[in-house]
DRENLUM-51538 format. One line per field, with one value per residue (C-alpha): x, y, z; chain; residue in one letter. Coordinates in steps of 0.02 Angstrom, whole numbers, plus 50000, padded with zeros to 5 digits. Layout:
! DRENLUM-51538
xx	[X, ...]
yy	[Y, ...]
zz	[Z, ...]
chain	[A, ...]
resn	[a, ...]
***
This chain:
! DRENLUM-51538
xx	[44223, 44269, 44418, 44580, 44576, 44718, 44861, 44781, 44606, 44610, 44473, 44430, 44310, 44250, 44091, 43953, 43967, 44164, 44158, 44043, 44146, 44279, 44205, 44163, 44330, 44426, 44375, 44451, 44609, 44753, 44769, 44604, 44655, 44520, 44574, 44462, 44505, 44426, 44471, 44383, 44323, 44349, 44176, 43984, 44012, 43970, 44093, 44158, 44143, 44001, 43881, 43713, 43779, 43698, 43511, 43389, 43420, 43331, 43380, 43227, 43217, 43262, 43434, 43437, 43435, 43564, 43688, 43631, 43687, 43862, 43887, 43784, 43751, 43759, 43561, 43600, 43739, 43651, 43486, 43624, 43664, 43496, 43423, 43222, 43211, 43070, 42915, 42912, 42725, 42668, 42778, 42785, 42663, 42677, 42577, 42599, 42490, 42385, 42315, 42379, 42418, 42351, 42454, 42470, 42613, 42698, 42839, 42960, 43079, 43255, 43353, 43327, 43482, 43596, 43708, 43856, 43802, 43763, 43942, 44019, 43962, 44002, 44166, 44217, 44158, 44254, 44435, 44424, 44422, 44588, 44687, 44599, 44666, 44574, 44687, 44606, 44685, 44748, 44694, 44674, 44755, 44756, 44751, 44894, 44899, 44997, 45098, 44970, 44833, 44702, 44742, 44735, 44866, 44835, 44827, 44944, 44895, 44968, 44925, 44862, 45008, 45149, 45320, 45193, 45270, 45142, 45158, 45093, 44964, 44982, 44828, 44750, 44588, 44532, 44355, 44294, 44165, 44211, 44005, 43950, 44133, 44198, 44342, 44338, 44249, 44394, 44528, 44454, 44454, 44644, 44678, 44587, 44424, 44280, 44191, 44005, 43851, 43773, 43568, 43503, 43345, 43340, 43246, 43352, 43315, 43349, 43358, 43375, 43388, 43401, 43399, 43286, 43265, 43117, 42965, 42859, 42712, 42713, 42739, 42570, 42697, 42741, 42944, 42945, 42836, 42838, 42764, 42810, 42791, 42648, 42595, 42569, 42654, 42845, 42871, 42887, 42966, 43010, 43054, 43153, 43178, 43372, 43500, 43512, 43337, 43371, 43270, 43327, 43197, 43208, 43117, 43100, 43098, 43090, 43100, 43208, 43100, 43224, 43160, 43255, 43413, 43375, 43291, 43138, 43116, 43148, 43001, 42893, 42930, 42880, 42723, 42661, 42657, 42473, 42481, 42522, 42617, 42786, 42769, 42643, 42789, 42932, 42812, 42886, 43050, 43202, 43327, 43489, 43595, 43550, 43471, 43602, 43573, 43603, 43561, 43561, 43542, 43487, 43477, 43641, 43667, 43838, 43788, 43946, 43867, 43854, 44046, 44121, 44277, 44327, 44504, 44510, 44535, 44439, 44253, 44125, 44010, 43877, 43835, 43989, 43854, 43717, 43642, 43477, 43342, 43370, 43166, 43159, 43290, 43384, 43556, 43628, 43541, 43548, 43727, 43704, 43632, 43782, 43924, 43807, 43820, 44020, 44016, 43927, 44027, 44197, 44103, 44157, 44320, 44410, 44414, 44257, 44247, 44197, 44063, 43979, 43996, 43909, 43775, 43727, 43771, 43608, 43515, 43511, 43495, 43366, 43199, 43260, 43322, 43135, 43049, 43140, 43145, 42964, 42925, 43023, 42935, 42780, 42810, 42785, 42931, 43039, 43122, 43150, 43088, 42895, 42886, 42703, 42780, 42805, 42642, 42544, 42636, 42603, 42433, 42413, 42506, 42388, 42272, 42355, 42394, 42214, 42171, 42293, 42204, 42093, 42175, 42312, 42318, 42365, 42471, 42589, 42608, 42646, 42779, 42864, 42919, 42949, 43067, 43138, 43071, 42963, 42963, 42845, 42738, 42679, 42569, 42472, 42463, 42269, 42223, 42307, 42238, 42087, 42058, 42158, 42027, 41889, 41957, 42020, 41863, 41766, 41945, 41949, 41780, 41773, 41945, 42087, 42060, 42164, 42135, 42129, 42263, 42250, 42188, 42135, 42201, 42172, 42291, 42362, 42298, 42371]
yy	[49728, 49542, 49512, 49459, 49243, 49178, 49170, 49053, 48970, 48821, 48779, 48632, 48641, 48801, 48776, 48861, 48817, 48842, 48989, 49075, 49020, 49086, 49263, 49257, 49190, 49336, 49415, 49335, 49267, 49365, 49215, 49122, 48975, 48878, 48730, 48638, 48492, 48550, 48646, 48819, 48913, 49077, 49121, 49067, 48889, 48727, 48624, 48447, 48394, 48470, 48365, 48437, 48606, 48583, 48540, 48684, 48746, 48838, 48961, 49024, 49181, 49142, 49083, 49218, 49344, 49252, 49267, 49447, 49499, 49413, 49500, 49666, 49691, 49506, 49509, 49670, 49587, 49439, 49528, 49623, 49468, 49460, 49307, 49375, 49407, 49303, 49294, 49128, 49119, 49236, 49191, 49000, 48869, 48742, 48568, 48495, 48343, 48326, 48506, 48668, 48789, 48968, 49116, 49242, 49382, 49346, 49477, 49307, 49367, 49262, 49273, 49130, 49118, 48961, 48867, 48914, 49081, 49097, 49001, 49100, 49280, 49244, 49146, 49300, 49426, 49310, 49318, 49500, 49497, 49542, 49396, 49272, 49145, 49029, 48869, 48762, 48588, 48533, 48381, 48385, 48218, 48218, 48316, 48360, 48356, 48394, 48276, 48230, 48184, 48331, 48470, 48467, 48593, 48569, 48470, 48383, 48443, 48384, 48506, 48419, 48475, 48403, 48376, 48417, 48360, 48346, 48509, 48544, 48719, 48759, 48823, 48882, 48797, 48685, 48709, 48538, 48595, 48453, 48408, 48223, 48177, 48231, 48129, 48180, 48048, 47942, 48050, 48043, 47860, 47879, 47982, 47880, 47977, 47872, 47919, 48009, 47895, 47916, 47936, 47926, 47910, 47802, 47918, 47846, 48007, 48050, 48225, 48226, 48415, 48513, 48701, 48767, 48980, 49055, 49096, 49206, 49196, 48998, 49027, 49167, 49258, 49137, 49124, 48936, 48793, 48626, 48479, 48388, 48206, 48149, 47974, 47851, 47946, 47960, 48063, 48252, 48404, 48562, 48742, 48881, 49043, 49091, 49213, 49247, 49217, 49050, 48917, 48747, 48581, 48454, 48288, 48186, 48017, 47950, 47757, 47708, 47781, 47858, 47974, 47920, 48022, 47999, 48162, 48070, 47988, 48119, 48209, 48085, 48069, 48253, 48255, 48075, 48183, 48201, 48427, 48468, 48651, 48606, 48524, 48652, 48778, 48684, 48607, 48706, 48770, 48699, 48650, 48703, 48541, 48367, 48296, 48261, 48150, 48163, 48016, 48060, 47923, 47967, 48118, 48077, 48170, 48146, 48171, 48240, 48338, 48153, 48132, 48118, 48154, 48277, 48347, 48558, 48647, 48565, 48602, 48529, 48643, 48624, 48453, 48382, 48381, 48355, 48324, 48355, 48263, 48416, 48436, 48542, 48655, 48676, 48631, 48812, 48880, 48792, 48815, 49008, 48995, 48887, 49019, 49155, 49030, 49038, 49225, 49198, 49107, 49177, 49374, 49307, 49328, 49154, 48985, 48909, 48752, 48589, 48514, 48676, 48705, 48532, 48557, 48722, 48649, 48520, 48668, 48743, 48560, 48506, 48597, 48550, 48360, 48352, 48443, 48333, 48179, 48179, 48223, 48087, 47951, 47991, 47882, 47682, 47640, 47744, 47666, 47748, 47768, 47849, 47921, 48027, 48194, 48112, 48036, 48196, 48317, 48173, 48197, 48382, 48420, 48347, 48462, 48627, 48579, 48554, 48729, 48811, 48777, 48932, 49010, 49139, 49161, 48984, 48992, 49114, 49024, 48886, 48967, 49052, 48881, 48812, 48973, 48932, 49101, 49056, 48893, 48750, 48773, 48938, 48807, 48733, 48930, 48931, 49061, 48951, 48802, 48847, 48923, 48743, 48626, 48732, 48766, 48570, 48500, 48570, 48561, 48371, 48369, 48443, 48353, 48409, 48588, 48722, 48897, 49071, 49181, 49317, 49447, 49330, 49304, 49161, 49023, 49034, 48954, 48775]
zz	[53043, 53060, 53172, 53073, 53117, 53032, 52878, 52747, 52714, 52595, 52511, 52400, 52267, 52164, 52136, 52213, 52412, 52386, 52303, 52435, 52564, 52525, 52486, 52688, 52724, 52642, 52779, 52900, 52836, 52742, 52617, 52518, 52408, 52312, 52226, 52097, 51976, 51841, 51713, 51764, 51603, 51577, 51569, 51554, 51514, 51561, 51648, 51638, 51826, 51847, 51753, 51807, 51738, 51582, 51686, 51750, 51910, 52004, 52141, 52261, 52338, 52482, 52425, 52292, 52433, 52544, 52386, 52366, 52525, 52533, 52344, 52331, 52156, 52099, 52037, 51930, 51836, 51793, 51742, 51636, 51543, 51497, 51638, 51678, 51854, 51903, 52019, 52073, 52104, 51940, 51825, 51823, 51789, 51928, 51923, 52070, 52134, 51988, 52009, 51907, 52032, 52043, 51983, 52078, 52108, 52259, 52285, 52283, 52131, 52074, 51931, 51812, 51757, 51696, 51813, 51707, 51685, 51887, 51940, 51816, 51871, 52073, 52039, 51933, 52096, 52220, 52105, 52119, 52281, 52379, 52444, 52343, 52217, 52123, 52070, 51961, 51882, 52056, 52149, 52323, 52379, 52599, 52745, 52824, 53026, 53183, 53267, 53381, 53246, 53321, 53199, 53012, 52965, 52766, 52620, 52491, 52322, 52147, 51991, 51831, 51724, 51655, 51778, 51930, 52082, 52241, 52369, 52536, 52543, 52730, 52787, 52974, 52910, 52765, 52713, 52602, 52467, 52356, 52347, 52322, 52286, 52471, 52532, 52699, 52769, 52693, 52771, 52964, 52940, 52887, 53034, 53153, 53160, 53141, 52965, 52976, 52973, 52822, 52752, 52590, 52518, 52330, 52219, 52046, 51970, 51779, 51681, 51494, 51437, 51292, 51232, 51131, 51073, 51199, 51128, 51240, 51111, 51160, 51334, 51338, 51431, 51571, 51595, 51669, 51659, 51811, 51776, 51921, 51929, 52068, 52117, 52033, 51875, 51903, 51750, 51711, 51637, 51651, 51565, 51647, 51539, 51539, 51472, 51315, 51234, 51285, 51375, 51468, 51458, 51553, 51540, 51714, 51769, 51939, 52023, 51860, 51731, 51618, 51478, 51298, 51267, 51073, 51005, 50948, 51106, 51181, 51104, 51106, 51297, 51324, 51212, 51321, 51476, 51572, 51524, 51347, 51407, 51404, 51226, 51172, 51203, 51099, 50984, 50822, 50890, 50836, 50973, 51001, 51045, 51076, 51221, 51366, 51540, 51724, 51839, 52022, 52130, 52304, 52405, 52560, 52714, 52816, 52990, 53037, 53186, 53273, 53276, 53457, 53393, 53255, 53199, 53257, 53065, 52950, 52908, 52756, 52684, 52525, 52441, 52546, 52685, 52612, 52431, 52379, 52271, 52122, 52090, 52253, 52178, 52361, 52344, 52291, 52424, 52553, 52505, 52516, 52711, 52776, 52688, 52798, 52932, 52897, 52919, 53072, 53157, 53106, 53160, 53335, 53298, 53333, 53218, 53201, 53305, 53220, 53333, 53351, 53155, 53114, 53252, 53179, 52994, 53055, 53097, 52926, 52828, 52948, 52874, 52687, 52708, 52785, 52663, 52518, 52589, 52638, 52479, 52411, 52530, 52475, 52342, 52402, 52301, 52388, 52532, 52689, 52889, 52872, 53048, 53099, 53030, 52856, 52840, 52921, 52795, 52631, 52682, 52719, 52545, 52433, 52518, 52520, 52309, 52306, 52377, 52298, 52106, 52188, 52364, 52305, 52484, 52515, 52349, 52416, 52579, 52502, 52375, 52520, 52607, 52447, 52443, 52609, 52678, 52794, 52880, 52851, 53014, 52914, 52814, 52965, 53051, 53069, 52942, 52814, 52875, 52874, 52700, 52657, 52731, 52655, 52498, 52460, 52497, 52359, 52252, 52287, 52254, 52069, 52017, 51942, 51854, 51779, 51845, 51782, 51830, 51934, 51860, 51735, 51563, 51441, 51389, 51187, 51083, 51047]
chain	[A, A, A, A, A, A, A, A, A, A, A, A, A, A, A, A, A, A, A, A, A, A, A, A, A, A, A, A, A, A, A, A, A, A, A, A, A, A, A, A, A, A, A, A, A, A, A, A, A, A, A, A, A, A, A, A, A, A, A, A, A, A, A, A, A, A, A, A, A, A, A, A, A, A, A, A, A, A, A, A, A, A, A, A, A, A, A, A, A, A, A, A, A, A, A, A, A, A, A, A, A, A, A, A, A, A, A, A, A, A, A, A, A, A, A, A, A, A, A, A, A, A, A, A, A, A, A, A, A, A, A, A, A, A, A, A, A, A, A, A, A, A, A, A, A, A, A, A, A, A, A, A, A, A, A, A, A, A, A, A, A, A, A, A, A, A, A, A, A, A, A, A, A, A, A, A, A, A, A, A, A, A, A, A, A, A, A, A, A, A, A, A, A, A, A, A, A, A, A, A, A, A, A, A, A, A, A, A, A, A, A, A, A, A, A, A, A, A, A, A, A, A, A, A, A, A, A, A, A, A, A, A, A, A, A, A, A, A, A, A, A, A, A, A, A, A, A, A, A, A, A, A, A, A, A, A, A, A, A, A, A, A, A, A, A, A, A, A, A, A, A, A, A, A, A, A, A, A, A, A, A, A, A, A, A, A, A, A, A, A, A, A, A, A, A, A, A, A, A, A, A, A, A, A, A, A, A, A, A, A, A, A, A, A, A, A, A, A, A, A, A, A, A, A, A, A, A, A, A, A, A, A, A, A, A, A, A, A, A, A, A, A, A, A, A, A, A, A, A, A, A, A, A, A, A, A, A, A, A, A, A, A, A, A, A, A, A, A, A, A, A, A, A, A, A, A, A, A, A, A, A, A, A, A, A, A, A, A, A, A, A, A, A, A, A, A, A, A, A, A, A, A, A, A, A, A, A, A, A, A, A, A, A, A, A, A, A, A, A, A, A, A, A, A, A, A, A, A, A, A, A, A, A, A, A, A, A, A, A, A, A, A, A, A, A, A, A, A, A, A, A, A, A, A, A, A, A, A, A, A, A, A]
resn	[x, x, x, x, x, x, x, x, x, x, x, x, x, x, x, x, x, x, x, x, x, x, x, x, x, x, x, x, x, x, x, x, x, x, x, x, x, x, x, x, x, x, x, x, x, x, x, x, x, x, x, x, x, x, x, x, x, x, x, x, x, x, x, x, x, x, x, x, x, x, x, x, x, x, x, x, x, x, x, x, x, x, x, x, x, x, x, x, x, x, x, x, x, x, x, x, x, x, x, x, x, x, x, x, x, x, x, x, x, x, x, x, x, x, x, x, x, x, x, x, x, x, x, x, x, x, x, x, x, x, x, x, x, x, x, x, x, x, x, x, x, x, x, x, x, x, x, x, x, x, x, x, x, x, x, x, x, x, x, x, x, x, x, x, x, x, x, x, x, x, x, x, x, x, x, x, x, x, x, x, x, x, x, x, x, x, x, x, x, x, x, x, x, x, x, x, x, x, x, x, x, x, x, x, x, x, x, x, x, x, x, x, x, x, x, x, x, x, x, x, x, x, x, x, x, x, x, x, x, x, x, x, x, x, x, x, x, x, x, x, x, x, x, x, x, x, x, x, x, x, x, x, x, x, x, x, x, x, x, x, x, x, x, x, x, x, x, x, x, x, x, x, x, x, x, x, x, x, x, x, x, x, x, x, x, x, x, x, x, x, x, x, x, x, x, x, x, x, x, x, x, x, x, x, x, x, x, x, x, x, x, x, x, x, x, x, x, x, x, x, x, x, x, x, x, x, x, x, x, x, x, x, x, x, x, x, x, x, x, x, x, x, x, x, x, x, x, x, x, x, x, x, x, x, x, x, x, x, x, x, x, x, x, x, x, x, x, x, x, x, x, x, x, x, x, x, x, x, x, x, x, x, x, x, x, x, x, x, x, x, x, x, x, x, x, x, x, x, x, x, x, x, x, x, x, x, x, x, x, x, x, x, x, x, x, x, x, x, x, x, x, x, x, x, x, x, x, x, x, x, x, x, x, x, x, x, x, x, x, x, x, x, x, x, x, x, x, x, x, x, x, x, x, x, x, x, x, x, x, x, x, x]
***
């Protein structure tokens, strides 16, 4: 039973991180208000603010199970609406490095659902919940603090209607889940608080997607298809099964390669590609809308744990920390492991403090900023510091995709960092490494090749 902390919680933004934080606050404070400045829908569709709605995403099992636990039942609903529920080693072609990985079943399932469909479903689970109120249309314009500038005790708010005059939402804490678009940094400078530094990493990444019916006969009975892009091609695609007898595809370009957002470019961009699957599986399917474009620019982290001085009552959470390059598929949950890092902290029964929040916020962004990042830099265009960790893991990696054409054992290693479930030292553990340096030698060897699964079972016919 969490102790009873305080009145109200505020929280801005109602997207994923915002939504799961305030399911852990409800239990804490009598009063949960999330404010968003969109237009929320009233149910599985895509939204305007949220422009990589429309894009695959991916949540691992590791974050799927996160979610699971801080809404019991969530999974069943969704696999309801009729998302598969996926194994994320058996039932997805991955191509990572030049080298089609091994499938193999893993026992690391998720629900391949939609981002609309997924927002949709927890947002509706969080409303019901007692003492919550969801406000959407309402801008979020400054803190609010005591008279001696170390508290914030709210935020001015102004709804997007007609003959709106701004308010102030008391609140015993503000929680900023705003994402990419946080202000915060902007308000500590305001209040005297020196801003966050902030990292990024310049990946000038593009998604052009469109939905097309699923065909399991094309598919030979995979649900999801990677193609990743790998040195010294930045291009790629992608095809995640969803709701609905429905699937999302997403052409990739990295380092300013940006596939055509015409639907015969966008075609021909696809059928260019090194592997013929994705476009194999689309080939004589009619899509559903036109193609549509994201541009991310760089992965940023706020390193907010490094501030001397922080304001008590006010915490960031989600993208508002830290964004993610979106081909690792970590932002929702990492997301996920800081709102069970919220309940954590509010379990000891007092307001969480800031600088112990951040340092512990770090903790959980740590082990993904690396993993992404270091991905990111193993590309010479990319710009950023290549200390020995980076260049030992850009080197072991090719390996371990090398061995794992064969190695299910090494395969499901692999997957389960990937799925933040176990963490990366389980790939250099010396079982793993071993079967890695013995298995990648002969893979290097014999050059790229495409497996059978396991138990074996050909490819369709294309």
């Amino acid at each position: 039973m969490v102790t009873r902390i305080g009145d109200r919680a505020v929280v801005l933004g109602a997207g994923t991180a915002g939504l799961l934080a305030a399911r852990v606050l409800s239990d804490a404070y009598s009063d949960v208000v999330v404010i968003d400045h969109d237009r929320l829908p009233d149910g599985a569709a895509a939204r305007r603010c949220v422009p990589q709605g429309r894009h695959i995403h991916v949540l691992v099992a590791g974050g799927m199970r996160a979610i699971e636990n801080l809404l019991p039942g969530l999974t069943a609903e969704l696999v309801a609406d009729g998302a598969p529920l996926v194994d994320q080693c058996g039932d997805v072609r991955w191509y990572l490095g030049g080298h089609r990985l091994r499938q193999t079943e893993s026992g690391l399932t998720a629900v391949s659902a939609s981002r609309p469909n997924l927002e949709h479903r927890i947002r509706s689970r969080v409303a019901a919940l007692p003492g919550v109120r969801i406000v959407d249309r309402c801008d979020a314009l400054g803190a609010m603090v005591s008279g001696d500038g170390r508290r914030v005790t709210g935020v001015r708010v102004l709804r997007r209607a007609d003959g709106s005059v701004e308010e102030v939402l008391d609140a015993d804490l503000v929680v900023d889940a705003t994402g990419r678009g946080s202000r915060t940094p902007a308000w500590l400078e305001q209040l005297g608080y020196a801003p966050p530094e902030r990292e990024e990493v310049r990946v000038d990444l593009t998604y052009v997607t469109r939905t097309y019916p699923a065909d399991p006969a094309r598919m030979g009975g995979d649900l999801g298809i990677l193609l990743a892009p790998s040195p010294p091609d930045p291009r790629g695609a992608a095809l995640q099964t969803i709701e609905n007898g429905r699937c999302l595809v997403t052409a990739v370009g990295m380092l300013g390669h940006r596939p055509p957002a015409s639907p015969e470019g966008w075609v021909d961009f696809v059928r260019s590609l090194p592997w013929p699957d994705v476009y194999d599986a689309i080939r004589d399917a009619e899509p559903l809308d036109a193609p549509r474009s994201y541009h991310f620019p760089a992965s940023r982290r706020l390193r907010y744990e490094r501030c001397r001085r922080l304001p008590q009552g006010l915490l960031v959470i989600g993208d508002a920390v830290c964004s993610f390059d979106p081909i690792y598929a970590q932002g929702m949950s990492v997301a996920a492991f800081e709102a069970v890092l919220l309940a954590e902290h509010l379990a000891r029964g007092r307001e969480p403090d800031p600088h112990r929040w951040f340092r512990d916020v770090a903790k959980v962004v740590a082990v993904p900023w690396d993993m992404a990042t270091g991905g990111d830099l193993a590309w010479p265009e990319v710009q950023g510091r290549r200390g020995a960790k980076v260049r030992v893991a850009n080197r072991y990696l090719p390996l371990v995709h090398a061995a794992a054409v064969q190695d299910a054992e090494v395969v499901r290693a692999f997957f389960r960092v990937a799925a933040m479930v176990d963490p990366p030292g389980r790939l250099v553990a010396p079982p793993i490494l071993r079967r890695v340096l013995r298995r990648s030698i002969s893979a290097c060897a014999a050059g790229p090749r495409t497996p059978a699964r396991e138990p074996a079972t050909p490819l369709p016919p294309r």
